[in-house]
N, C-alpha and C positions, 0 to 999 in steps of 0.2 A: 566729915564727908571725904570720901577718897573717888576721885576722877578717874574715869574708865578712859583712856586713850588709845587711837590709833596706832599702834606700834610699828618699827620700821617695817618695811613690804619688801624686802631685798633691793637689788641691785638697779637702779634706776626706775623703781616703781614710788611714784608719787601720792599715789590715789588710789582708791579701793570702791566697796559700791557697797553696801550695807546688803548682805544677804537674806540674813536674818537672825532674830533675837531667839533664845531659847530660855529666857525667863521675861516675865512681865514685870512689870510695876509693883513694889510691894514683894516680891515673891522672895524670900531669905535664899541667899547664897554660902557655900561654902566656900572658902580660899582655892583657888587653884579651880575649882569649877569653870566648865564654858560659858560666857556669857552669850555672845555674840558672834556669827561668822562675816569675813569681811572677804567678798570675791574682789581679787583683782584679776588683772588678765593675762594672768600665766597660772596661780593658782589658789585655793580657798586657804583664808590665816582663819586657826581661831585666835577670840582675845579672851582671860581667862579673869578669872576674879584675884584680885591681890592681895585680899583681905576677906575675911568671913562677913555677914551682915543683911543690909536689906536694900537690893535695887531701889531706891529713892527716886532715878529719875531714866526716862532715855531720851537724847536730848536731839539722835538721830533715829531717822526711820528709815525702816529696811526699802531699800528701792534709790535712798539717798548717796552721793556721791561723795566720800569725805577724805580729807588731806591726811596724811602722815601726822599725829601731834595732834589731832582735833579732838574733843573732849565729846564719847560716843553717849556717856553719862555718869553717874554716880550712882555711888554706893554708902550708906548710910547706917547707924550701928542698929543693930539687932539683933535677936537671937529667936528661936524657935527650930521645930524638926528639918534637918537637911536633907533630909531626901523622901522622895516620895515613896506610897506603897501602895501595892498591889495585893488584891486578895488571891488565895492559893485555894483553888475549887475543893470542893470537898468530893471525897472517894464514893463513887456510885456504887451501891451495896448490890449484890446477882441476883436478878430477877427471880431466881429459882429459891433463894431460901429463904426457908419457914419466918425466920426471926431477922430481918432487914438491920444490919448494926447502925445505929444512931451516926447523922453525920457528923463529921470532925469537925473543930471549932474552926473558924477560917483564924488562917494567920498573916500578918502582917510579912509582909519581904520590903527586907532594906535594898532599894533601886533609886542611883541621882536622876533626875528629871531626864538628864539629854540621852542615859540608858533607856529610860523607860519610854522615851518619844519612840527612838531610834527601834524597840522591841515591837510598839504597836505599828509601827511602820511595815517592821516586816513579817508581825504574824508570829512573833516569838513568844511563847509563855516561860514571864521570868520566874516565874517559880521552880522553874525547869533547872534557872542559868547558876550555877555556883560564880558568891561574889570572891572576889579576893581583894576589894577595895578595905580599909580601916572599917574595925566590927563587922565585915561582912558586907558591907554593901556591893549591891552590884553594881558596877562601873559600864559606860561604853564600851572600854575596851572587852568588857566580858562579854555583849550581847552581840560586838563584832567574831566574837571566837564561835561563840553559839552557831550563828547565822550559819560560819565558813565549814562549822561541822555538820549539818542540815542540808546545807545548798552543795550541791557542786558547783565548781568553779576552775577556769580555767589556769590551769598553772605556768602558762605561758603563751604570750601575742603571738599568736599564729594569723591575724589577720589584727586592724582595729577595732579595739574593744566599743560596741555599740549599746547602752542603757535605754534602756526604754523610755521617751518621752510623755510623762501627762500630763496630761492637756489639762488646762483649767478654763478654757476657749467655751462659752454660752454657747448652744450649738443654736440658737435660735435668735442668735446675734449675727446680722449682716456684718458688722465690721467690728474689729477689737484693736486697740493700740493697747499698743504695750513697750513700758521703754526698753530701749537697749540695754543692755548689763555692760559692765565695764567692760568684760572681757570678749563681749561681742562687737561690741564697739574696736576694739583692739583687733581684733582678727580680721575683720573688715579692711581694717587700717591696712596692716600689713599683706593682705592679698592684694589688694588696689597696688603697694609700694611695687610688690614684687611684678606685676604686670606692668607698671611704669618705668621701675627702673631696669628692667634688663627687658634683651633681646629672646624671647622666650619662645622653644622650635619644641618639637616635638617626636621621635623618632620610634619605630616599632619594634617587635621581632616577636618567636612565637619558640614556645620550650616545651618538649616532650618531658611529661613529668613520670614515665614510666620509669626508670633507673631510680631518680629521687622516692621516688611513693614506695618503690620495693626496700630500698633497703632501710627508707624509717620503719618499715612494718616491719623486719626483720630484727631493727634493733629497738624498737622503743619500750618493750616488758622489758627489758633488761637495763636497759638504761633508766627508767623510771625505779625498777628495785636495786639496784647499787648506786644510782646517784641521786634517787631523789626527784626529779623532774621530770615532768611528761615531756615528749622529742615531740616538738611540734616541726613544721615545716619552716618557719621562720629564720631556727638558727643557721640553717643551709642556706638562704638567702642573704641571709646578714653576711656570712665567712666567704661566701660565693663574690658578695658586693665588695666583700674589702680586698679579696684578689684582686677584681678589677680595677678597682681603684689605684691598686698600688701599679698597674699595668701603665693604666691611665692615667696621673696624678692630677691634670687639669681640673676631672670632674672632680676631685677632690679639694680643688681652691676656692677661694676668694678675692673678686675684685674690692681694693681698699684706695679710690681715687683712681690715679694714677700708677698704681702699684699693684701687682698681684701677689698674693698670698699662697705659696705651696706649704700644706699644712702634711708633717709627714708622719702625723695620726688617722688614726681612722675613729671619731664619736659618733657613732650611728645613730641617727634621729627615727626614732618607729613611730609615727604618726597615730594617734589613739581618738575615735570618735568617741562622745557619753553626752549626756544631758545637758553638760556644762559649758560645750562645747569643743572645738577642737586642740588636743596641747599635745606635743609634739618630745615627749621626754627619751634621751637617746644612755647608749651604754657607751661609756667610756673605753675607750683603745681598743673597741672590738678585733681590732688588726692583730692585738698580738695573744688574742683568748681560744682556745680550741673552741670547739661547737660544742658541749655542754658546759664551758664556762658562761658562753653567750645564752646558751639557754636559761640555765640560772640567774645570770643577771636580766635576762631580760621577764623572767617569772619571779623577779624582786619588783623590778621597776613596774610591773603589772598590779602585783596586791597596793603597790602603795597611790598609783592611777585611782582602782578601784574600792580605797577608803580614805581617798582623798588628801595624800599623805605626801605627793609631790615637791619635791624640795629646790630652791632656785636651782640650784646643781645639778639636779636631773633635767630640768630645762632648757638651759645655757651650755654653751659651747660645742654644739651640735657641730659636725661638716658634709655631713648627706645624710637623708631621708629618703625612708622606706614608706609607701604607702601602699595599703591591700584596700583596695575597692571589690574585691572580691567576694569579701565575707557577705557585702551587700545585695550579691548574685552582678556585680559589674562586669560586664565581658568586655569592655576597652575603655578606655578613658583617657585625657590630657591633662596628668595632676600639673596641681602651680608649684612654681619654685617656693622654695620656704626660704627666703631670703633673709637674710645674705647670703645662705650658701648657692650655688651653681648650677645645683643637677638635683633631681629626688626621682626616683624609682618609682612607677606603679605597678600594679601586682593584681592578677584578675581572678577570674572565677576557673578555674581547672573542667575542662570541660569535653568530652568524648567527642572527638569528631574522624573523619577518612582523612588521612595522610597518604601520601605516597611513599612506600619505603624499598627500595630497592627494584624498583618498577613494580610494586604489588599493594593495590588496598588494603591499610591495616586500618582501623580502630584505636586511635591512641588519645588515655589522657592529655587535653594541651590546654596552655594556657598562654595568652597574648600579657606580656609585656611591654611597659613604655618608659621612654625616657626621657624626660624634661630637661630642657639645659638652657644656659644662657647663652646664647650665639656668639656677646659680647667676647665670652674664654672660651668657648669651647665650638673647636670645628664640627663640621658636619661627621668627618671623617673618625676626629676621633668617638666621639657620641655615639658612632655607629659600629666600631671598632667597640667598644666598652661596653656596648650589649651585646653583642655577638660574645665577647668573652665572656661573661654573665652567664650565657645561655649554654656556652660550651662547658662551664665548670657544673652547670647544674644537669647540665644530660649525663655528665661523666662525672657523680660524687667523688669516687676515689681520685679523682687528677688533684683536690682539694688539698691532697695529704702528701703532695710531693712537689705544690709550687711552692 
């Protein structure tokens, strides 16, 4: 018998919560196959098989909360077919001819189980999917390729990424409990901290996005065909934020006790909504990357959000956050600090209204921004200084390229 365990969870994660199982009792595994996913609360581990055989036992159940080292179950020898299969439809002969050709014998396709969930999940015919697993099978990783070539998708956070939640809610049920998952339990935690432990103020201001909006429409077919990425509006806000910051460095610290923290990087935290809830994975020194290096990492750090590939490292060591309540149709809001850090940005819905411009009613895309800070480090003055600057680099792009 070989013990299926809890494997370390990174960097001060103790516990995890049983997400769920993708084989049952009895059901033969291949080596290296997924067993089990385990949500913590930052992000989903899988645990894989160690050995080829027959799940024997599962000793935890999905919904249960289990330590680092806990014994989730075993695996026991056996052998039989690794992977499951799917039938390949046979070719419908044209209605118009005389002599209809006989259908084709259906055949087997080699697909592992967690492919094959994953395909009827989302409506993929794996007959379709070329495997490139051993013999041919079709792997996950293929039916992720499939999907990404099928679906559109976005190739960079221009707002937080939003998945669609179903509901499993009896609609005909007055009341439904349901436990908290680890990682909701966890974000809970941490909102509550960050309203406890800091002095938490809130400041406005409001950005003509005419200037910005023209010149991504100017350059974004071009910067998509020689580099690769679509110009979303985000990387202008991220390059924009870390001007400011370096303006303002306060908003850029950390209180530690007694002691403040001047951090003379800029890791930018982009805040990402999904079903999982909220994780907050940022790009590293966004301060010294021009705006399609940030766009590119930040359309890295997107596909692996959205296959679930988030690494404690994209996680961890964040110093400000960017949050678009916008995508939502949000027109103002008071985001929370994501604490420890200081200050996080919110970002609205862009929206047509009459300005005054030069004594004359115009019509101008605008959009309200806000800025969270902790009163604790950060004056009223500077906070409001730090958006005004914010707001001046994004009405005037090119100032960007000679601070």
């Amino acid at each position: 018998m070989a013990s299926i365990k809890v494997p370390p969870l990174g960097e001060s994660i103790v516990e995890a919560t049983v997400s769920r199982w993708l084989k049952k009792e009895g059901d033969v595994v291949a080596a290296g196959e997924t067993l089990v996913e385990l949500e913590t609360d930052k992000i989903t581990v899988e645990v894989p098989a160690l050995e080829a055989g027959v799940l024997s036992t599962r000793q935890k159940q999905e919904g249960e909360v289990v330590s680092v080292g806990a014994t989730l179950g075993e695996i026991g020898p056996g052998s039989g077919a690794v992977v499951a299969t799917a039938p390949v439809p046979a070719p419908v002969a044209p209605a118009a001819a005389p002599h209809p050709a006989p259908a084709a014998e259906v055949q087997a396709v080699k697909v592992s189980p967690a492919a094959h969930r994953l395909a009827t999940e989302a409506g993929v015919n794996v007959a379709s999917v070329p495997g490139t697993g051993r013999g041919g099978v079709i792997s996950k990783p293929d039916v992720v390729a499939a999907i990404e070539t099928t679906v559109p998708v976005v190739a960079a956070i221009s707002a937080p990424m939003a998945t669609p939640i179903r509901s499993s809610v009896d609609a005909s049920a007055r009341e439904t409990r349901e436990k908290m998952t680890t990682r909701r339990k966890r974000i809970a935690e941490n909102l509550l901290l960050s309203q406890h432990q800091t002095a938490h103020l809130t400041t406005f201001n409001e950005i003509d996005m005419s200037a910005i909006s023209a010149l991504r429409e100017r350059l974004k077919e071009r910067v998509e065909k020689e580099q690769g990425v679509k110009l979303s509006f985000m990387p202008f806000f991220v390059k924009a934020a870390c001007h400011a910051l370096k303006a303002y460095p306060a908003v850029n610290a950390q209180i530690d006790g007694d002691t403040i923290v001047y951090k003379h990087y800029v890791n930018m935290g982009i805040a990402v909504a999904s079903d999982a809830g909220l994780v907050v994975p940022n790009v590293k020194d966004a301060d010294t990357k021009s705006i399609i290096e940030i766009g590119k990492d930040i359309a890295a750090v997107a596909k692996r959000a959205r296959d679930g590939k988030l690494s404690m490292d994209d996680l961890t060591g964040g110093s400000f956050t960017i949050t678009n309540g916008g995508v939502f149709g949000s027109l103002v809001s008071t985001p929370i600090i994501n604490y420890p850090q200081v200050a996080i940005l919110g970002l609205h819905k862009t929206q047509d209204r009459p300005v005054a411009i030069d004594g004359k009613v115009e019509i101008r895309p605008m959009m309200y921004v806000a800025l969270s800070y902790d009163h604790r480090m950060i004056d009223g003055q500077q906070a409001v200084l730090f958006l005004v600057r914010f707001k001046e680099l994004m009405e005037d792009p090119g100032a960007m390229l000679v601070v």
